[in-house]
C-alpha atoms as a printed R data frame, in Angstrom:
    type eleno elety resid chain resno       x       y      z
1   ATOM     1    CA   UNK     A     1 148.895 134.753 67.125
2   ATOM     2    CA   UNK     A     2 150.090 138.465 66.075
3   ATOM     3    CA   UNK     A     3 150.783 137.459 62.566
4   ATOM     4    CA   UNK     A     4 147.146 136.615 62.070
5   ATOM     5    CA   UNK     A     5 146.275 139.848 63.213
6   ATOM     6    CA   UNK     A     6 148.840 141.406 60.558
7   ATOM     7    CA   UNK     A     7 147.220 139.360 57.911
8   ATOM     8    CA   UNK     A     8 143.163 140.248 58.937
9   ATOM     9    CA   UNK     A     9 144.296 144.084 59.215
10  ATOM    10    CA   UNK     A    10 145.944 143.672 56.172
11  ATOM    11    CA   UNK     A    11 143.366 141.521 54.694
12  ATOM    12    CA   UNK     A    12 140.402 144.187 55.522
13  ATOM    13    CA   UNK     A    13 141.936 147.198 54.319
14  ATOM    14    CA   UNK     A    14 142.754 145.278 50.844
15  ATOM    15    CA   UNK     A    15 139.000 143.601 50.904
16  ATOM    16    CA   UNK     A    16 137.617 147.593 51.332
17  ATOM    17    CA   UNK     A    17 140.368 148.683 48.875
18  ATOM    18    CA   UNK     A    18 139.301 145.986 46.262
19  ATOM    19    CA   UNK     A    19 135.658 146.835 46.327
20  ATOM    20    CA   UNK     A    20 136.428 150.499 46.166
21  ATOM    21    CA   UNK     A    21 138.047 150.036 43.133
22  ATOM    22    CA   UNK     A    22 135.098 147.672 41.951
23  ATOM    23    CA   UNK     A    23 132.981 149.803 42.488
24  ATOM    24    CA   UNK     A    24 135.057 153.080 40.551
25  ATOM    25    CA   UNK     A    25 135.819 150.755 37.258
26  ATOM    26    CA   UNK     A    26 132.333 149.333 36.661
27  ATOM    27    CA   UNK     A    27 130.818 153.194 37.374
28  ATOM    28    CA   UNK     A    28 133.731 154.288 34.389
29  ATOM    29    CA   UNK     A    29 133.408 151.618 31.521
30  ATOM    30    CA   UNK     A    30 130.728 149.478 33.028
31  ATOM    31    CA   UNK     A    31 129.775 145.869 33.844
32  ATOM    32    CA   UNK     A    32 129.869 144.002 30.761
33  ATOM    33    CA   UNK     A    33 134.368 143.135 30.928
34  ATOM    34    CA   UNK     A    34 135.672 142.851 34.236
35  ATOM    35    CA   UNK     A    35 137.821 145.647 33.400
36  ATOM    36    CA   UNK     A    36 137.986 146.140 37.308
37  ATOM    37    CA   UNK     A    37 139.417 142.756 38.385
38  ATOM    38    CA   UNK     A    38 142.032 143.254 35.940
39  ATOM    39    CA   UNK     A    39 142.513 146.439 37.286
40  ATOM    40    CA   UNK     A    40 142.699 145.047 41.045
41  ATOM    41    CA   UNK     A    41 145.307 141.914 39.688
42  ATOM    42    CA   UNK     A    42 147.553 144.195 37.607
43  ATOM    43    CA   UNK     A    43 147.879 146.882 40.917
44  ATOM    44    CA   UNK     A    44 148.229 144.153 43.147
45  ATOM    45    CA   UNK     A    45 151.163 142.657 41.685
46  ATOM    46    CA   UNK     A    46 152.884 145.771 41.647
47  ATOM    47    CA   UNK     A    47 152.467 145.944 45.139
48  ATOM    48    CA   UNK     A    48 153.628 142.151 46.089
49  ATOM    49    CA   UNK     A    49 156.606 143.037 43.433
50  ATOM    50    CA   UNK     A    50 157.647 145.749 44.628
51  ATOM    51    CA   UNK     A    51 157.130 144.847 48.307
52  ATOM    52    CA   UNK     A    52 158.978 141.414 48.076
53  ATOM    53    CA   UNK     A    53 161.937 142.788 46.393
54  ATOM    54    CA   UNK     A    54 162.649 146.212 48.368
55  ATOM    55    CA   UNK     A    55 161.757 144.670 51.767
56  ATOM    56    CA   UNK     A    56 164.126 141.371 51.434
57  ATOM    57    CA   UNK     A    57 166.498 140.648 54.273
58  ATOM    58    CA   UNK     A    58 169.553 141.624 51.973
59  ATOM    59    CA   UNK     A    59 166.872 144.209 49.816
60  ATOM    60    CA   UNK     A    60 167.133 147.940 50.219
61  ATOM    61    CA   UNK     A    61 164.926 148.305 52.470
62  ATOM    62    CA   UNK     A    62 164.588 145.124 54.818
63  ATOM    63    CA   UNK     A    63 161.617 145.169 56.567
64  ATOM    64    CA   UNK     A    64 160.114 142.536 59.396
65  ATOM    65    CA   UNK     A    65 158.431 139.409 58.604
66  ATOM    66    CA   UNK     A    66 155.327 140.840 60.577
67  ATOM    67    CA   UNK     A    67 155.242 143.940 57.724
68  ATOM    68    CA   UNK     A    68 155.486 141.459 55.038
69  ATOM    69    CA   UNK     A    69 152.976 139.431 56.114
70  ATOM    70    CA   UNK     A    70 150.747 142.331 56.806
71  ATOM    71    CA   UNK     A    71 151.511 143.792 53.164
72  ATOM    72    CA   UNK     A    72 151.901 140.324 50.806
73  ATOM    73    CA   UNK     A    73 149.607 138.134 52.557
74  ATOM    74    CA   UNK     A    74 146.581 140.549 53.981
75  ATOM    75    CA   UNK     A    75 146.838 143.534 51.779
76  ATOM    76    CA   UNK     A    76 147.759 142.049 48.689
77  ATOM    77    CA   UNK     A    77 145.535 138.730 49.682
78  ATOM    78    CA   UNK     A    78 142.377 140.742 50.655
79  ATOM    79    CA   UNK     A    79 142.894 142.816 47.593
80  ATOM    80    CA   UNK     A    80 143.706 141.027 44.445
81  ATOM    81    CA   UNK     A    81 140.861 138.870 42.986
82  ATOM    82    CA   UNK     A    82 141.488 135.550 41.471
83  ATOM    83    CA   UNK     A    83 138.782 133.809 42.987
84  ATOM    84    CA   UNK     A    84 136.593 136.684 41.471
85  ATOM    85    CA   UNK     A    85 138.724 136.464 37.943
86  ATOM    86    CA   UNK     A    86 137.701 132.541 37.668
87  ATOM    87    CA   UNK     A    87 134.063 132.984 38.506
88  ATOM    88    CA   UNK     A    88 134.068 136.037 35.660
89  ATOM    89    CA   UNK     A    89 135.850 133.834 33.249
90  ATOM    90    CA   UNK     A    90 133.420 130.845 33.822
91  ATOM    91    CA   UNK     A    91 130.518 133.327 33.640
92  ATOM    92    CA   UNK     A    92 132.046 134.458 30.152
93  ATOM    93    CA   UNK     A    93 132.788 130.960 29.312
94  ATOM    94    CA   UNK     A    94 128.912 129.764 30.246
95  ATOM    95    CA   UNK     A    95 127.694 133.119 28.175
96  ATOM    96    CA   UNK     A    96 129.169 131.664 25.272
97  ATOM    97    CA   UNK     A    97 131.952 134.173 25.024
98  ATOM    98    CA   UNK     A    98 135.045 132.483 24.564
99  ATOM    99    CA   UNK     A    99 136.749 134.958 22.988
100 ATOM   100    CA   UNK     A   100 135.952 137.068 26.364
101 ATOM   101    CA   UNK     A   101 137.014 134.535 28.443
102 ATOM   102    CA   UNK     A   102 140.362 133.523 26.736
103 ATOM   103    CA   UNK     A   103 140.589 137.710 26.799
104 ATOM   104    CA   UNK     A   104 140.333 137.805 30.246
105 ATOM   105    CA   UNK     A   105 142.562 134.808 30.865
106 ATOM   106    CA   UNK     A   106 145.515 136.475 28.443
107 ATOM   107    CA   UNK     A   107 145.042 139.902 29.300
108 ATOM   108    CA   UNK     A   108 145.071 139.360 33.287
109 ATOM   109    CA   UNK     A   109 148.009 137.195 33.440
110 ATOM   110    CA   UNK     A   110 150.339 138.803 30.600
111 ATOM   111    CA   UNK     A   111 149.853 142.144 32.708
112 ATOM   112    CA   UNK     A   112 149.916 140.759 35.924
113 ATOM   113    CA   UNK     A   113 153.200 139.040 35.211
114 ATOM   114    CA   UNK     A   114 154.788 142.515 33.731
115 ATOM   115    CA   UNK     A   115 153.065 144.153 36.784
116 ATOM   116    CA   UNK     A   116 154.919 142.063 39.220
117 ATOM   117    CA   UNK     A   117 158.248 142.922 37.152
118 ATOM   118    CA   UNK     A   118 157.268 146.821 37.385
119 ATOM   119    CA   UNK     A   119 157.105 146.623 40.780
120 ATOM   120    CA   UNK     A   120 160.582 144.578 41.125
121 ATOM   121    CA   UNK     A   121 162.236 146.432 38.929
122 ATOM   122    CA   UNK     A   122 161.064 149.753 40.841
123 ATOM   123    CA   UNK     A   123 162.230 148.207 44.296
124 ATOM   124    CA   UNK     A   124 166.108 147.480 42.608
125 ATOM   125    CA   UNK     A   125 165.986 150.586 40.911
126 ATOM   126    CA   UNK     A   126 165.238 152.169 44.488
127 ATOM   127    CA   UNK     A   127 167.889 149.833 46.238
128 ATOM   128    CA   UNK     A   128 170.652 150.859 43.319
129 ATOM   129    CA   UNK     A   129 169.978 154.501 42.964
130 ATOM   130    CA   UNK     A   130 170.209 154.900 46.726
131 ATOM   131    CA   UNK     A   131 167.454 156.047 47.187
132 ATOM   132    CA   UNK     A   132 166.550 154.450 50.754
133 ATOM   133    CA   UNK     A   133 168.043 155.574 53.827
134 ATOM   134    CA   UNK     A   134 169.725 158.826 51.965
């Protein structure tokens, strides 16, 4: 039962963290590119990277499997948007945009993927460097 409770907490504070930042990126550059779920994807991969990789069992900085949970499945799962990335990409897609949509599709996953790389290469870096625990 706890670990559900990990994942809502988790899962609310990314959901209110996620519209936040909605909210921010469409007042900045506006509605017409989901600029902001890119936004959301590309920090939220840092975050699962970075997380997954520094708080291993044999990482730098092991943490439980009730942290973990709270971090990669609630925050990260409340906050990142894919469900919101299709619907966008199918609205582009149904606008006649494909050039948009194949944007959205490239841009969001070639940065997501380096974004998830940033954040494990930051966690090693950490674990190398000693920078944990000194």
């Amino acid at each position: 039962m706890i670990p559900y409770l990990y994942v809502a907490a988790g899962g609310a504070i990314g959901s209110v963290g996620r519209y936040w930042v909605g909210l921010v990126t469409a007042r900045a550059w506006g509605e017409a590119f989901p600029w902001g779920t890119i936004l959301i994807n590309i920090v939220g991969s840092v975050i699962i990277g970075f997380v997954s990789t520094l708080t291993l069992p044999s990482g730098p900085l092991p943490a439980s499997a009730d942290f973990r949970t709270f971090v990669m499945v609630g925050l990260c799962g409340g906050f990142t948007t894919f469900s919101s990335f299709s619907l966008q990409t199918l609205a582009l897609l149904r606008a006649g945009d494909s050039v948009g949509a194949t944007g959205n599709v490239l841009v969001s996953v070639v940065l997501c993927i380096a974004a998830v790389m940033l954040g494990h290469a930051f966690a090693t870096r950490i674990g190398a460097g000693g920078w944990v625990g000194a």
